[in-house]
C-alpha positions, 0 to 999 in steps of 0.5 A: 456519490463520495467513496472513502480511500486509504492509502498505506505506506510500508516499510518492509525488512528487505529480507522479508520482500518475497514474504510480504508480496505473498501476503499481499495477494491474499490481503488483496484477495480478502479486501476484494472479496468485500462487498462495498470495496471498489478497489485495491492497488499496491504499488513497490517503490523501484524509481526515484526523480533525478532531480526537479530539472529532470521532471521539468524537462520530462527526463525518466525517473531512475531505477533504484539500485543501492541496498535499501534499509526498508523497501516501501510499499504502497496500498491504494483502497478505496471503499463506498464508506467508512463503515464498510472500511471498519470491517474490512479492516478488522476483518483483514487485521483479524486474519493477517496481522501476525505475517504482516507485521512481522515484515514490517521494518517500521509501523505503517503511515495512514491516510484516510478521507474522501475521495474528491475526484 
């Protein structure tokens, strides 16, 4: 059986980073809580790569460390189908939109489909 996944990309004021973590624990709790979700992952940006030479050659990616205009966050969710991911979404925007978008530098990237694998 297929699941549905949305990924997220964010870009968050950096003055509002221990704002936004905050709120994704209880994001991450609401969508959990949701039956039919299978799975909720936020990642935050903090490496980059060299360059292709470096991966090629398995070089470590670098850390992060000039000042950033917006810090990047990732979600990873994955549902059983997008009508259980309907509401949950509205149920979470419902619930969250005013203290999440407030940290928000730029409105987020979405992207939805099946999952293949």
């Amino acid at each position: 059986m297929s699941s549905f996944i949305e990924i997220c990309i964010y870009e968050v004021k950096p003055e509002k980073i221990d704002e936004f973590e905050i709120l994704l624990k209880d994001i991450s709790e609401h969508h959990k809580s949701f039956d039919g979700v299978i799975d909720v992952k936020y990642m935050k940006r903090t490496h980059r790569q060299k360059d292709f030479n470096s991966v090629k050659n398995g070089e470590p990616a670098i850390r992060l460390t000039r000042k950033q205009k917006s810090v990047k966050y990732v979600l990873f969710w994955e549902l059983e189908n997008e009508l259980i991911h309907g509401k949950a979404t509205k149920s979470g925007l419902e619930k969250f939109y005013k203290r999440f978008n407030r940290c928000l530098a730029t409105m987020p990237k979405i992207i939805l489909g099946d999952r293949l694998i």
